[in-house]
C-alpha positions in Angstrom: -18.3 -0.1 0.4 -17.4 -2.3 3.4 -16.3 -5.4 2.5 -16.0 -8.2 4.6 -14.5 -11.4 4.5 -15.5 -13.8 1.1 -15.5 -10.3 -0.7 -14.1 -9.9 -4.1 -13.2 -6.3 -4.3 -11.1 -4.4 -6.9 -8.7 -2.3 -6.7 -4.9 -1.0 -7.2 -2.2 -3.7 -7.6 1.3 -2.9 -6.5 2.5 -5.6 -8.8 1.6 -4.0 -12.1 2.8 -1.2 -13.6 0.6 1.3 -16.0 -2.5 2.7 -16.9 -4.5 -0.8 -16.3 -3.1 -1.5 -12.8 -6.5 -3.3 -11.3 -7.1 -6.3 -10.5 -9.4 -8.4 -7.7 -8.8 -8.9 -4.8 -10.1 -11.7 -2.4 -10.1 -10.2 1.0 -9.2 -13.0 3.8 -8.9 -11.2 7.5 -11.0 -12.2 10.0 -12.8 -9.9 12.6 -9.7 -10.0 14.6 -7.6 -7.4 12.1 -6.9 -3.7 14.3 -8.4 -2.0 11.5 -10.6 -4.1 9.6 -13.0 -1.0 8.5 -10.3 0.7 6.8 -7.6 -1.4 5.7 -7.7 -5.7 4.7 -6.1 -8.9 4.1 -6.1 -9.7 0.3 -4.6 -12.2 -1.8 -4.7 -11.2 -5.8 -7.0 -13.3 -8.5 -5.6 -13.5 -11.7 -6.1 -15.1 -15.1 -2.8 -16.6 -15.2 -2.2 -20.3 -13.9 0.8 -20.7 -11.7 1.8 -24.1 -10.1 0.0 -23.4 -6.4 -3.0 -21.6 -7.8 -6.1 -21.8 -6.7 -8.9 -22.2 -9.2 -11.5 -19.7 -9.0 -14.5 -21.7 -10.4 -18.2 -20.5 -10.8 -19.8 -23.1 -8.6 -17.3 -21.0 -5.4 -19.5 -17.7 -5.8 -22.2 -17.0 -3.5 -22.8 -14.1 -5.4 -21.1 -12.3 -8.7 -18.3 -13.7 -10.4 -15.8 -12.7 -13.0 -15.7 -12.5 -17.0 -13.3 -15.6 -17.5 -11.3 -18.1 -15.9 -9.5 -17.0 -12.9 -7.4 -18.1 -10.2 -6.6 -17.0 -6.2 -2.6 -16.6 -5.7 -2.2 -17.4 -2.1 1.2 -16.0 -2.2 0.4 -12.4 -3.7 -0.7 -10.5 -0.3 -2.0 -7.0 -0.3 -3.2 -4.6 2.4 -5.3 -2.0 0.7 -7.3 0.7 2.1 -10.6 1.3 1.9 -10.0 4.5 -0.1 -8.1 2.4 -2.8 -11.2 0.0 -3.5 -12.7 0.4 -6.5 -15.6 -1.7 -6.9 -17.6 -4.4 -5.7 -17.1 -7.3 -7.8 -19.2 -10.5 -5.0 -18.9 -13.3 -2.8 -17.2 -16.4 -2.5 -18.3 -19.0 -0.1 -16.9 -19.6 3.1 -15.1 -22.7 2.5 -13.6 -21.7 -0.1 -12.4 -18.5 1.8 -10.8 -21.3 4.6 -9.3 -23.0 1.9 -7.5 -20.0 0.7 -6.1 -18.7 4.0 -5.1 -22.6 4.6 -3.1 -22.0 1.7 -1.6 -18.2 2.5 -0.6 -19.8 5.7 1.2 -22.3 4.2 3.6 -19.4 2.7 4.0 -17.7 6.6 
């Protein structure tokens, strides 16, 4: 797997503790990252609504999607490897990706 920007991916969190530590992740870099075929840019998608949440609604997907409602947290950034991903989950669309990063931003 290679993902690229727009790609919902899963893989480890570093927020959860346990046997069911997965969750997706949306990866945001650009071309630009130093080592954007190993390692990414990811902000976590979760079930849970928080204040700044992003929704994560079916009509965003280019491709795939996941079993129930979900949100993007903007402010939950992860940098995993490309030996940590598990699977392949799809696409979002590109404005919506722009939206997001607008959003990490924000938190820098």
């Amino acid at each position: 797997m290679q993902p690229r920007r727009g790609d919902v991916v899963r893989s480890s969190d570093p927020f959860k503790l346990g046997a069911n530590s997965q969750r997706p992740w949306l990866i945001v870099n650009n071309d630009s990252h130093p080592f954007g075929d190993e390692q990414y840019i990811a902000v976590a998608i979760t079930t849970k609504q928080y204040a700044d949440s992003i929704a994560l609604d079916s009509d965003l997907w280019d491709v795939g999607g996941v079993p129930e409602e979900s949100f993007v947290s903007p402010w939950a950034v992860h940098s995993p490897r490309i030996e940590d991903l598990v699977a392949w989950q799809g696409r979002v669309t590109d404005e919506f990706v722009e939206s997001v990063v607008e959003d990490v931003i924000a938190y820098l």
